[in-house]
Every structure is written in structure tokens, then in C-alpha cells.
C-alpha positions in Angstrom: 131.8 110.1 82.4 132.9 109.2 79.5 133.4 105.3 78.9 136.3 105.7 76.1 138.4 107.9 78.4 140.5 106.3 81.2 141.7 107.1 84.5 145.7 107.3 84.2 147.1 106.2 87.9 150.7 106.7 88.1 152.1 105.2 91.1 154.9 103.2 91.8 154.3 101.6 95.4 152.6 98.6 94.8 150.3 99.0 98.1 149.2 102.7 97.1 148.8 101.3 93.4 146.5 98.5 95.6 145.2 101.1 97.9 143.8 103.6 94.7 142.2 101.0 92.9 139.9 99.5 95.0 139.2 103.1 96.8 138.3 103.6 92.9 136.6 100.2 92.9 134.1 101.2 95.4 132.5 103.6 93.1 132.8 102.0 89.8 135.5 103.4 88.5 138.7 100.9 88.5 137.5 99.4 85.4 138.4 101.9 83.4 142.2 102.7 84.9 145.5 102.6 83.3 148.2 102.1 86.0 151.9 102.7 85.1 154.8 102.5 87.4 156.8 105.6 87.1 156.9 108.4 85.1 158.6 107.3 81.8 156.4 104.7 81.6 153.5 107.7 81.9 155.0 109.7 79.4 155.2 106.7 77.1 151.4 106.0 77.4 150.6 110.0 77.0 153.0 109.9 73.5 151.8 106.5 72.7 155.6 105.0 72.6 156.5 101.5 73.1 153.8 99.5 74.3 151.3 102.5 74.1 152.1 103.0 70.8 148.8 101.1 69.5 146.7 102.1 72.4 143.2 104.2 71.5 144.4 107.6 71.1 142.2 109.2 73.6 143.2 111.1 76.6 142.5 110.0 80.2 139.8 111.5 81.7 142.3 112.3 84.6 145.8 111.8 85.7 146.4 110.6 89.1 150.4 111.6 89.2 152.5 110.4 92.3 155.5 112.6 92.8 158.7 110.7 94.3 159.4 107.8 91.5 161.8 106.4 89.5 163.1 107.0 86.2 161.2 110.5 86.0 159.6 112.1 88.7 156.4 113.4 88.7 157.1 117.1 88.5 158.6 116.5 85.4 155.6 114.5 83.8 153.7 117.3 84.9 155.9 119.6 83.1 155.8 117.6 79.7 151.6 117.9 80.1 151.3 121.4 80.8 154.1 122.4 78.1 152.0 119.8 75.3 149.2 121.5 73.4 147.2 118.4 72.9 147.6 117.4 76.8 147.8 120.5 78.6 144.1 120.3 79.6 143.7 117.1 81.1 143.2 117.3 85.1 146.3 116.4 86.6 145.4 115.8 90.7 149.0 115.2 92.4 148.2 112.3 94.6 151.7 111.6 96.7 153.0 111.2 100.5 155.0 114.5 100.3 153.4 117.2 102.6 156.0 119.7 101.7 155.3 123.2 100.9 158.2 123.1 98.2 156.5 120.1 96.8 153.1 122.0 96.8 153.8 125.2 95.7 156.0 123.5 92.5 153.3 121.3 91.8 150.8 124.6 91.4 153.5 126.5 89.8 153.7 124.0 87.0 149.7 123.7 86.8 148.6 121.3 88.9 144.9 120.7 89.1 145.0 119.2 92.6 147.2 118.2 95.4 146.1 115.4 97.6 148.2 114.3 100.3 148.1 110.3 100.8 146.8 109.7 104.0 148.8 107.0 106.3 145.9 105.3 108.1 143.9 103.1 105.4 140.3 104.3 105.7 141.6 107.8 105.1 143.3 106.8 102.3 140.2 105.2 100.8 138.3 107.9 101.2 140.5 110.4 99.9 141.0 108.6 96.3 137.3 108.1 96.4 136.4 111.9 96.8 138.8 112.4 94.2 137.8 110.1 91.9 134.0 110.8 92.1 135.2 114.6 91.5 137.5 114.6 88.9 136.0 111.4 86.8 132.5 111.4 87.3 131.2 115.4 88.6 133.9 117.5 86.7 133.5 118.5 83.3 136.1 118.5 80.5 136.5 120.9 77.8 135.5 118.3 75.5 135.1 120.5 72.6 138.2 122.2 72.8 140.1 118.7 73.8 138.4 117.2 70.7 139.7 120.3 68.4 143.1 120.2 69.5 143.4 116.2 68.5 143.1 117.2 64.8 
């Protein structure tokens, strides 16, 4: 993996933002998340706005995307990566409570990567984020060349 690019976790429920990071913890990988609360705050990191607006301008490795949250819900982040040139290709893997086919089949439709369902019972939970995790930061392989061509 590469060490520059971070894990973007966007999650609003404070015991499934809990829950991720040490499933991610448990493989080495929390060091190297950004967490953000809802989907705004997402965007703003992804533009480099506000408080992102000094951050390294590097995309996250993967995008860990909740659906049901405040301020802007995750379909719509989604939407604003897939329509961006420069962020289109990052791995977004829907991790969310909602097992609704309407849920699914949008998240697909608008180019989701992945769509995890969060488990209720902890150890499932754990070992869901970890799977996913391993995958998507540490097995998959970015098109780095074509990533790093569409920053200039």
C-alpha cells in the first residue's frame, strides 16, 4: 500500500466510526485513516475546502462511504466522485446498515465499487471491515499511473 495515501472512513455513528477503526487496527491499517462525520464534511476533504484545504493533495487509497447521514447523504458523495475526473477512480466500497435493494442497486448504478452491509453482531462487524480493508487497501491495485496523470 501506499503509505502517502489514506483510508477515507465516512461514517457518522460514533460506535461504527469505533467499530471500523479498530476492525482496521487489527491489520495495520487505522494509522493511516481520515474519518469525517457526514458527507459535506467528505466532499470538503476530497475538494480540499475548509479545513482540508491545506491537506497533502493525494487521494485516499479507498473511500469507506456510509449511506444514511447528515448534511449530504452518501449517494450524493458518491455522485460527486464518479461525475469528478480527478476522483472518479478511487474505490468507493459502500459500507452502511441499509439492506435494501433500492439502496443497492443505486449505489451500483452510480458506480459503486462495493456494497457491504454492516453486520449487527460485533464479531461480524469486525470481520467484515477487516476483509474489506485488507482487499481494498492492501491486495487491490490502483491505477496509479493513470490517477497520477489525471492530477496534472
Amino acid at each position: 500500500m501506499n503509505k502517502l495515501a489514506p483510508i477515507l472512513l465516512v461514517e457518522d455513528d460514533p460506535n461504527d466510526l469505533e467499530l471500523t477503526l479498530a476492525a482496521l487496527a487489527e491489520n495495520n491499517l487505522a494509522n493511516n485513516v481520515v474519518s469525517v462525520r457526514d458527507g459535506e464534511e467528505a466532499l470538503d476533504y476530497l475538494y480540499q475546502r475548509g479545513k482540508y484545504a491545506h491537506r497533502r493533495p493525494e487521494n485516499p487509497i479507498v473511500i469507506l462511504l456510509d449511506l444514511k447521514m447528515p448534511k449530504v447523504d452518501g449517494l450524493e458523495v458518491l455522485k460527486h466522485i464518479k461525475k469528478d475526473e480527478k476522483l472518479r477512480l478511487i474505490p468507493v466500497v459502500i459500507l452502511t446498515s441499509s439492506s435494501m435493494d433500492q439502496d443497492l442497486l443505486e449505489s451500483y448504478k452510480t458506480g459503486a465499487n462495493a456494497y457491504v452491509v454492516k453486520p449487527v453482531e460485533f464479531y461480524n462487524f469486525i470481520e467484515a471491515v477487516k476483509k474489506v480493508g485488507v482487499f481494498w487497501a492492501l491486495i487491490n491495485e490502483p491505477p496509479r499511473k493513470v490517477m497520477k496523470n489525471q492530477d496534472k
